[in-house]
C-alpha positions as CSV (number, residue, x, y, z in Angstrom):
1,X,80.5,-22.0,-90.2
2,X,80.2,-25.9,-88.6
3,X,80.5,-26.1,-85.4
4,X,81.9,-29.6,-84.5
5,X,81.1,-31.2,-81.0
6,X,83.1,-34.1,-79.3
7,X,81.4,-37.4,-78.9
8,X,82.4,-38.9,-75.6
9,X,85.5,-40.8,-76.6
10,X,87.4,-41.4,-73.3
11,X,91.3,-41.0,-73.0
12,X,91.2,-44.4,-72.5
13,X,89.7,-45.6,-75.7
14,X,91.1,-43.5,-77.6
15,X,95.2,-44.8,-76.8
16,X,93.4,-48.0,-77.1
17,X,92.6,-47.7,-80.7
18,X,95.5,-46.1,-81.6
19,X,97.5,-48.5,-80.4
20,X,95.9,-51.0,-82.5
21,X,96.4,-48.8,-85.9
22,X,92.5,-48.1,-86.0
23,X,91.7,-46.5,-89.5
24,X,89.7,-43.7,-89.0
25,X,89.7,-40.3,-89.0
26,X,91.7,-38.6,-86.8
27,X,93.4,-41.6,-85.8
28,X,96.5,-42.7,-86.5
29,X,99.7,-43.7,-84.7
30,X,99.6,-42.1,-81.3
31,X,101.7,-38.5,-81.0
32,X,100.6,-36.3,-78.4
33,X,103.0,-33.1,-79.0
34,X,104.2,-32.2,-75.5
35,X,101.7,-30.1,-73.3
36,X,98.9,-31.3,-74.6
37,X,95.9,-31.1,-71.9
38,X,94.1,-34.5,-71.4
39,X,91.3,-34.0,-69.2
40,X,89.5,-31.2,-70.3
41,X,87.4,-30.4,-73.5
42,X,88.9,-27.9,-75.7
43,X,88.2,-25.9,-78.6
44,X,90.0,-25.5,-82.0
45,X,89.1,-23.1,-84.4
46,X,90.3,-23.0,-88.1
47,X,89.7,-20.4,-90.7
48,X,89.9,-21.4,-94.7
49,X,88.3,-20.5,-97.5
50,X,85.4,-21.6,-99.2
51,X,86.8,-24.6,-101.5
52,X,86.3,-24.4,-105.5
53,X,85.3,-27.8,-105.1
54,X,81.8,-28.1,-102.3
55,X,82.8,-31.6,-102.2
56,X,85.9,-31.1,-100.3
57,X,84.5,-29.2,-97.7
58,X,81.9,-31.2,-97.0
59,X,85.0,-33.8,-96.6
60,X,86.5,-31.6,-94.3
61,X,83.8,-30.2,-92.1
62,X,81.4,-33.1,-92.3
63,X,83.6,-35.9,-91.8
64,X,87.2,-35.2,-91.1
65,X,86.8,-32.5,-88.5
66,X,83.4,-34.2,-87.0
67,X,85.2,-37.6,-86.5
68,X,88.8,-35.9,-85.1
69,X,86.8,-33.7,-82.9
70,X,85.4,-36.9,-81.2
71,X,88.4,-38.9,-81.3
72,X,90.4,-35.7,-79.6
73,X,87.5,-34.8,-77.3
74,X,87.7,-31.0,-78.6
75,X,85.3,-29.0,-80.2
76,X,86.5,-28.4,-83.9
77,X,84.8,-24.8,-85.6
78,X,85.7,-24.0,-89.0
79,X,85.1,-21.0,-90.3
80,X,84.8,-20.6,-94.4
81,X,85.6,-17.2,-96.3
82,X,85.9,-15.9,-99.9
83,X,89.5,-16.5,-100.7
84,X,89.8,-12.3,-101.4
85,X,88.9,-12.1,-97.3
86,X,92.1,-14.1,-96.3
87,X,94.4,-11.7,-96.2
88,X,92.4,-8.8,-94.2
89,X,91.1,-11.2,-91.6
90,X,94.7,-12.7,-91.1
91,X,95.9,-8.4,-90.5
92,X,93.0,-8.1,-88.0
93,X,93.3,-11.4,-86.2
94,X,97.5,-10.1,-85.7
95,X,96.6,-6.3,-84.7
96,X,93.7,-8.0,-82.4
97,X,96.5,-10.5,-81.0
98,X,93.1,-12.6,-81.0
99,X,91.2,-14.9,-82.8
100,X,91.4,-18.5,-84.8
101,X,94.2,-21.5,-83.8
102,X,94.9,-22.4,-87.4
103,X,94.5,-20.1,-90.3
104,X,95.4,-21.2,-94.2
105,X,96.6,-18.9,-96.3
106,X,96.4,-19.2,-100.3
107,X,100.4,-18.6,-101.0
108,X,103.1,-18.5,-98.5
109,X,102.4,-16.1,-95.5
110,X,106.3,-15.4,-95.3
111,X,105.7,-11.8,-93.8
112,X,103.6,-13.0,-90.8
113,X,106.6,-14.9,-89.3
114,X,107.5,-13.5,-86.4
115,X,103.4,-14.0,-85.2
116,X,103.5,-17.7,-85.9
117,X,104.9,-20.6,-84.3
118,X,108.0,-22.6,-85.8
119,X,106.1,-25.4,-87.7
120,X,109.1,-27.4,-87.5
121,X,108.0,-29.9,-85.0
122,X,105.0,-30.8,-87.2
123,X,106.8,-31.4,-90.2
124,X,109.5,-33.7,-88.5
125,X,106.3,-36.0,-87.3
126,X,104.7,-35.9,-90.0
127,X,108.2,-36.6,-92.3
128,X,108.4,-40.1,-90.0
129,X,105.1,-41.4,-91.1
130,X,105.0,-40.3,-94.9
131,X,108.5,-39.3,-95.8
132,X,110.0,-36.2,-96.9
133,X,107.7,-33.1,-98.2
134,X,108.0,-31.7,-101.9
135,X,110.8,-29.2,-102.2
136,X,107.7,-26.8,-103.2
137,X,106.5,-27.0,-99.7
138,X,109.7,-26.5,-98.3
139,X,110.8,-23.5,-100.3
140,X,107.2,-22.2,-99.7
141,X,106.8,-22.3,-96.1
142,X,110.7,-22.3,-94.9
143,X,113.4,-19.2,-94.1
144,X,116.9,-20.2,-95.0
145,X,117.6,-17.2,-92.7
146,X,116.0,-17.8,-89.5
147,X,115.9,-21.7,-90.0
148,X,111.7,-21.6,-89.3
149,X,109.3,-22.8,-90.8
150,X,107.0,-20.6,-90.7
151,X,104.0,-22.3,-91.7
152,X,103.4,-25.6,-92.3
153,X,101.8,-27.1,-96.3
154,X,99.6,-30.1,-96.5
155,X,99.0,-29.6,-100.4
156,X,99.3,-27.7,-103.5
157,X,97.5,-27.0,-106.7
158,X,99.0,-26.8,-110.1
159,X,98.2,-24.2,-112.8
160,X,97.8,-25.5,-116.2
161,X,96.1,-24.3,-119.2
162,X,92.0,-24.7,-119.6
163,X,91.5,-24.5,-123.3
164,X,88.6,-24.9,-125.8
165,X,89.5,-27.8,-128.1
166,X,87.1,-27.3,-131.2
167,X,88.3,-23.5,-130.9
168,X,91.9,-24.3,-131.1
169,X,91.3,-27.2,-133.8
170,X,90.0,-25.0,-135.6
171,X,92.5,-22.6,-136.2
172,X,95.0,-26.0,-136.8
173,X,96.2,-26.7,-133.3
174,X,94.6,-30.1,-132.3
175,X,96.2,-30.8,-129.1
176,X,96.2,-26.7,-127.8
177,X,98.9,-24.6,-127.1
178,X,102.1,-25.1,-126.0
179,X,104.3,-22.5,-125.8
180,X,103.7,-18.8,-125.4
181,X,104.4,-18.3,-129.1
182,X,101.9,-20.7,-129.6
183,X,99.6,-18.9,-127.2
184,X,100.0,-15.6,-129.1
185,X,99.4,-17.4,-132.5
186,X,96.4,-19.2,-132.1
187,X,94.9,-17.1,-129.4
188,X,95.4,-14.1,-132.5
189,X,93.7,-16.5,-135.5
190,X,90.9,-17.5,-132.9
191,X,90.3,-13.9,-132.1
192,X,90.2,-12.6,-135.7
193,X,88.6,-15.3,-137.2
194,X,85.0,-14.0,-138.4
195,X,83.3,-17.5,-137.7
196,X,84.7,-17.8,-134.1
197,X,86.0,-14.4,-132.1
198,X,86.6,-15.3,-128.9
199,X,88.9,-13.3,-127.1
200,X,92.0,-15.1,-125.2
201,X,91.1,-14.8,-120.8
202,X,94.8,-14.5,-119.4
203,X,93.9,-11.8,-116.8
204,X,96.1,-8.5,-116.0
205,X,93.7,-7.1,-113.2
206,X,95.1,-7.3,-109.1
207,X,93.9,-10.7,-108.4
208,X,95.2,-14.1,-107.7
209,X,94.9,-16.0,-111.2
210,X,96.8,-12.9,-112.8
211,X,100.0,-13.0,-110.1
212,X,100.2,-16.9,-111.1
213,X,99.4,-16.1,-114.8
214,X,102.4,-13.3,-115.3
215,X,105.1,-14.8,-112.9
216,X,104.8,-18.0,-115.2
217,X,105.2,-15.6,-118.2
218,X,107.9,-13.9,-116.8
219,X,109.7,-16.7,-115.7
220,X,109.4,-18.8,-118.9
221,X,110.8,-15.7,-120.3
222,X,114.1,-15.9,-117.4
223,X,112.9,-12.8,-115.6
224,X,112.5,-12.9,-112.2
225,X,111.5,-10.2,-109.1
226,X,114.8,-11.9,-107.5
227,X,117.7,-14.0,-107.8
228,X,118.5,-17.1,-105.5
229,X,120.3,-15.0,-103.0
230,X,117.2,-12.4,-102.7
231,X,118.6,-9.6,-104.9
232,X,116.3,-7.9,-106.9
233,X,116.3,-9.0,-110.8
234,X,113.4,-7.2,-112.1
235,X,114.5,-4.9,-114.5
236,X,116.0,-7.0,-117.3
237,X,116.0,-7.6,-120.9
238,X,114.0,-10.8,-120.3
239,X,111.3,-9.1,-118.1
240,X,111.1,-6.7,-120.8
241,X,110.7,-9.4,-123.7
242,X,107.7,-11.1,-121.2
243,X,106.2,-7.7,-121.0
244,X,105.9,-6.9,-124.9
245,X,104.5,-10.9,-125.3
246,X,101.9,-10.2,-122.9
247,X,101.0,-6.5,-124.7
248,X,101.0,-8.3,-127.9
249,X,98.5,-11.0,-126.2
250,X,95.9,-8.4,-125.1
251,X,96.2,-6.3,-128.0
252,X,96.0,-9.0,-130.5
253,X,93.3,-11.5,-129.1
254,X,91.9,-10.0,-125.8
255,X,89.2,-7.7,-124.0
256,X,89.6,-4.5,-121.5
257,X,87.3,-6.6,-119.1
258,X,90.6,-8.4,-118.2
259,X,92.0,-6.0,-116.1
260,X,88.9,-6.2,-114.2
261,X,88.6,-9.7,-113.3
262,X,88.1,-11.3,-109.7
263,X,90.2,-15.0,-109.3
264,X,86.3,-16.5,-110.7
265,X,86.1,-14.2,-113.7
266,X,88.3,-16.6,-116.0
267,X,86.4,-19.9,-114.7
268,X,82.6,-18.0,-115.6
269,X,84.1,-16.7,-118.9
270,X,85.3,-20.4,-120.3
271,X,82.4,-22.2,-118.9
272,X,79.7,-19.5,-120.3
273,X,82.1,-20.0,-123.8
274,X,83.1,-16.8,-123.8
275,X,87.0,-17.5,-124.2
276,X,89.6,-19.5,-125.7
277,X,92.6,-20.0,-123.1
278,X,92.8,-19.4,-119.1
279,X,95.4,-20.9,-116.9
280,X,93.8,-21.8,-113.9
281,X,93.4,-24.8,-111.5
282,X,90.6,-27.7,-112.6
283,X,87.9,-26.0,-110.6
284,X,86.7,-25.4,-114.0
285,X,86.9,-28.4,-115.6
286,X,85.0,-30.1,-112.3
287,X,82.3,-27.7,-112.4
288,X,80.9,-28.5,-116.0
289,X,81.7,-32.2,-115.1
290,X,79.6,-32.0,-111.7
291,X,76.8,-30.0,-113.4
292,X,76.6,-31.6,-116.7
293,X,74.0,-34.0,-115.7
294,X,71.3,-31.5,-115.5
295,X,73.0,-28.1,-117.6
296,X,73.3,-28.8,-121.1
297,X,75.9,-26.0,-121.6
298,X,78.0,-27.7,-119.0
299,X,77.7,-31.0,-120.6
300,X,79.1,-29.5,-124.1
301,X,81.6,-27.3,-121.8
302,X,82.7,-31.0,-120.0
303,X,83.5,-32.0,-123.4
304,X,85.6,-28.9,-125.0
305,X,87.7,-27.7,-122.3
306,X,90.8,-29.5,-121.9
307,X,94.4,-29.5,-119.7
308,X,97.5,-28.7,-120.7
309,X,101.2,-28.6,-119.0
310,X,102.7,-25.3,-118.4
311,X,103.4,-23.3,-121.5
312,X,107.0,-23.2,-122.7
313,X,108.9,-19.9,-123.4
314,X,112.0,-19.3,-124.6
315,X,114.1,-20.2,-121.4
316,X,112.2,-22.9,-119.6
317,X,108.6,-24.1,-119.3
318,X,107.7,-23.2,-115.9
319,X,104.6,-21.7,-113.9
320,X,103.8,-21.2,-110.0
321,X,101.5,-23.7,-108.4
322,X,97.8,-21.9,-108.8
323,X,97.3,-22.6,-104.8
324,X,99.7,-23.2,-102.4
325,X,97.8,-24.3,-98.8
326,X,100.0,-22.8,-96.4
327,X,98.5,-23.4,-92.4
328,X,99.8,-20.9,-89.5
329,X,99.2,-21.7,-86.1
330,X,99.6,-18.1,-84.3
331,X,101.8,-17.4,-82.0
332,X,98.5,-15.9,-80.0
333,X,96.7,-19.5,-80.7
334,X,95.0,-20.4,-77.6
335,X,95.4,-24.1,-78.8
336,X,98.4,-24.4,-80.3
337,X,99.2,-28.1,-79.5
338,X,96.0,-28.7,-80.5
339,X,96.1,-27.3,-83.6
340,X,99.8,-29.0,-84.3
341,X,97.9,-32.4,-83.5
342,X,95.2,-31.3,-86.2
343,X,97.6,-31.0,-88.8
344,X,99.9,-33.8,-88.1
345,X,96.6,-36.1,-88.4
346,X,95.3,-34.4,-91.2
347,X,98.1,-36.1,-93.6
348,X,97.1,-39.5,-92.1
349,X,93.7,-38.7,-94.0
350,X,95.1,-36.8,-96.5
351,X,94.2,-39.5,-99.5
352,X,90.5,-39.2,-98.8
353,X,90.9,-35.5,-98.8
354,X,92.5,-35.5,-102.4
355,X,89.3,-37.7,-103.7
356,X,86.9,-35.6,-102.1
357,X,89.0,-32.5,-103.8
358,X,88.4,-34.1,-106.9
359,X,92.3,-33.8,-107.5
360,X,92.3,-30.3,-106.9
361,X,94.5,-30.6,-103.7
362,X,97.6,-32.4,-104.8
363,X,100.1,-33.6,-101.8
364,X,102.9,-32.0,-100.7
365,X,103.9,-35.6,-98.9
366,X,104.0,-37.9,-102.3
367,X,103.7,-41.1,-100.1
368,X,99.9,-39.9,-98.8
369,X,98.5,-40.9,-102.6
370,X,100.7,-42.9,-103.6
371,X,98.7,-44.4,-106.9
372,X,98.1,-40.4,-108.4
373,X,98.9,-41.1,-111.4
374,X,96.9,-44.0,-111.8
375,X,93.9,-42.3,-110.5
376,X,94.4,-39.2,-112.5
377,X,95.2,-40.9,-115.3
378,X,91.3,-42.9,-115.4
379,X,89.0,-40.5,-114.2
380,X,85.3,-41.8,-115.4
381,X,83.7,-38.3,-114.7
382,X,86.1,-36.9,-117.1
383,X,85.8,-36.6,-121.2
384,X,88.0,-38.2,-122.2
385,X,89.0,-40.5,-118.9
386,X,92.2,-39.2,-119.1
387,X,92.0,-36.0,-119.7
388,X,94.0,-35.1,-116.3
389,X,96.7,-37.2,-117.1
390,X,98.7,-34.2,-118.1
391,X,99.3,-33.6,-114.7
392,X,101.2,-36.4,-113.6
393,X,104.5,-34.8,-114.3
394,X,103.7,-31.0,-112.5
395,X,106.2,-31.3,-110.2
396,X,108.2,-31.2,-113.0
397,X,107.3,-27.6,-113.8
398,X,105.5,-26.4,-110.7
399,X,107.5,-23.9,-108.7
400,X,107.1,-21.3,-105.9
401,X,106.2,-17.5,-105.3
402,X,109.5,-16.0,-104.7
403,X,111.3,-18.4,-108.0
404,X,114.6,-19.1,-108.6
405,X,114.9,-18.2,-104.2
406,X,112.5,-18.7,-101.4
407,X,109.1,-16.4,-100.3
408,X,110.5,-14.0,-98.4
409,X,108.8,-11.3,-96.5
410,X,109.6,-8.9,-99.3
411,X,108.5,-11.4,-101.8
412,X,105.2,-11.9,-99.6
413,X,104.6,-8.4,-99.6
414,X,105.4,-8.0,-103.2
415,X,103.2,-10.9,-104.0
416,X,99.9,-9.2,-102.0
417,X,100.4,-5.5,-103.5
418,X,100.1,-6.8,-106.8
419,X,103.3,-5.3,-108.4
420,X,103.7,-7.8,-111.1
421,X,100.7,-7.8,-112.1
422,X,100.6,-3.9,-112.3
423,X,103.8,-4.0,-114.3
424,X,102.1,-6.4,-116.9
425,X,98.6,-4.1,-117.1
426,X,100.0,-0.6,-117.5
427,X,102.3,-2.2,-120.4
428,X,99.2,-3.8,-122.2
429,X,97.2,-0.8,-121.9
430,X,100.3,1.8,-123.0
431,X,100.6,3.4,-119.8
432,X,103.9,2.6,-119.9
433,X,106.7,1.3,-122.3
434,X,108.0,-1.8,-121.2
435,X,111.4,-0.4,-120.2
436,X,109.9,2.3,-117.7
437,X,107.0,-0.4,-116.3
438,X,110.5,-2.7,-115.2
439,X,112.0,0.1,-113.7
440,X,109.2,1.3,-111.8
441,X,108.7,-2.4,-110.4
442,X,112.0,-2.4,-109.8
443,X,112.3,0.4,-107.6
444,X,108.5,-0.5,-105.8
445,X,110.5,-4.1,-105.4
446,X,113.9,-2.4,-103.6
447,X,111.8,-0.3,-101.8
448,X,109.8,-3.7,-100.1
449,X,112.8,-5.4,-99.9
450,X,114.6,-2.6,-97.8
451,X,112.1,-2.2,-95.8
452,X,111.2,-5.4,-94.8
453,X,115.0,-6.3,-94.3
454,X,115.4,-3.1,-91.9
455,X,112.4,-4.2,-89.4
């Protein structure tokens, strides 16, 4: 945890510097949000996770956080968690009615509405200074319903594919995968080839790599867990077609440790060279580039691995964002306008914050980085320099939890309790045909639904 004391800015000063568009953390043009106390000290406490990146959290806590805490005369406290601790500590701090101001969640927090605050207000200031938000963040973090936001997104990260290209070369696919059929036909030559063997790493365990993993199957496929109008579309010939591709992946080209794996297995198994394919976010890529200075194995990892675009399926070439920050200021918060303040500042600072993510965190407010593509497109730790260029168009096939509608409670719910997921693994072990695996999501899905409509 880093505990962030104020610095003995005075009121004063810090309208003063505001007022002449001083560029520093923390500070940009002055918004108070109404209620806001001015005389004495306060405290703000955030909970996040632990980045994949280190480099963005020292950002955070060592600069951002330090500098707004002095600027705002409040004592900033973050607290860091394992992303698999989120969701429990988020339950407690509700059933406690008690404990952090601002709390970010890994995908939209849709069932935890009615204990947050309507983020509205935050994203109407921070709209005048940068412009509209992505439609991601808007369909992740919005109910057409109630007409509240119920959380408020600064960024997002995409999902692409991490695969090794002298594995993939070799088995006459130069530039990697990119379709599902491809997938399955290179991932099965790689597999069985005596010289080579490695397994395929698309994960079918209850963790978060798999959710993103099988919704972008499934919806590349044209299945979905709803329609636009929240009706539940599970059980179709599509869903069904995604379920037999994915048995025919693990069967063909992968190993029972898949339905095992935490959301790190699939980074440690293509930087160790264990595996051919994972869709993830570029935390692995980063890694073997930061360590690759003293880790020979990361140095000749820095080099193999390489990014590629969603894959396409026989509808539409789509996948969910990997990460989708989603901040809740609680309805309990005891510095709400505080925390509203944080957040609006934040996405003044928000272009230092995607450097020191090492483009991991990609902006829901365009107009915060406004050269991306340039920068992602000549990267001089990467090999080759633009390796990441291949993400310049993800909002192109990027979508949200809950696709072709918005994250709903139910979806929310559905997303946590890992019912895709389960549908995909007991198909790819033979639990269960495909056919019976859709229906029995499909009732777990109505049954969700229901409930969460009824209270």
């Amino acid at each position: 945890m880093a505990k962030k004391r104020a610095g003995g800015i005075s009121r004063r000063e810090f309208v003063r510097l505001t007022g002449t568009g001083a560029l520093v953390a923390g500070i940009g043009p002055a918004f108070i949000f109404p209620g806001r106390a001015q005389a004495q000290q306060k405290t703000l406490k955030i909970l996040q996770w632990s980045h994949f990146v280190p480099d963005y959290d020292k950002w955070f806590d060592g600069i951002y956080t330090k500098a707004w805490g002095q600027k705002h005369d409040t004592n900033v406290m973050v607290d860091h968690i394992s992303l698999n601790e989120i969701p429990a500590r988020a339950a407690a701090e509700v059933a406690a009615q008690k404990g952090h101001d601002l709390v970010m969640f890994l995908s939209p927090p849709a069932a935890y509405e009615k204990q947050a605050i309507d983020h509205s207000e935050i994203y109407q200031e921070v709209e005048k200074r940068h412009g509209k938000k992505i439609t991601l963040a808007h369909r992740s973090t919005f109910n057409p319903v109630t007409k509240r936001y119920y959380a408020f997104s600064d960024s997002y990260v995409p999902d692409p594919g991490n695969w090794r290209k002298d594995l993939w070369e070799a088995v006459g696919y130069p530039n990697g995968p990119d379709s599902w059929d491809d997938l399955l036909d290179g991932a099965r030559k790689i597999r069985k080839d005596p010289k080579l063997g490695n397994p395929c790493g698309l994960g079918l365990a209850q963790e978060l790599d798999t959710s993103m993993a099988t919704r972008a199957l499934l919806w590349s496929y044209g299945g979905a867990e709803q329609d636009e109008e929240g009706n539940v579309t599970i059980n179709s010939k599509a869903t069904i077609e995604a379920l037999k591709h994915m048995r025919a992946i693990y069967q063909d080209s992968e190993t029972p440790e898949v339905f095992t794996w935490d959301p790190s297995s699939n980074n440690r198994a293509m930087l160790a060279g264990k595996v051919s394919y994972v869709a993830n976010a570029i935390s692995i890529t980063r890694q073997a580039e930061r360590e690759k200075a003293t880790n020979p194995m990361m140095a000749e990892m820095s080099k193999k691995i390489m990014i590629n675009k969603a894959l396409k399926g026989p509808v539409r070439r789509i996948a969910s964002e990997h990460v989708m920050d989603c901040y809740v200021v609680w309805n309990f918060a005891e510095n709400k306008e505080g925390a509203k303040q944080f957040l609006v500042d934040y996405i003044d600072n928000f272009g230092e914050g995607f450097k020191a993510s090492k483009y991991y965190n990609f902006p829901c407010f365009p107009k915060t980085v406004p050269d991306l593509s340039q920068q992602i497109s000549n990267d001089p730790t990467a090999d080759p320099p633009d390796k990441y260029k291949v993400l310049t168009d993800v909002l192109d096939w990027a979508t949200n939890i809950g696709y072709p509608g918005y994250c709903s409670a139910g979806v929310d719910e559905v997303f946590n309790t890992w019912v895709i997921p389960t549908m995909f693994a007991k198909v790819a072990k033979g639990d269960m045909s495909p056919e019976d695996s859709a229906k029995a999501a499909e009732a777990e899905i109505k049954r969700i639904f229901e409930r969460r409509k009824a209270g």
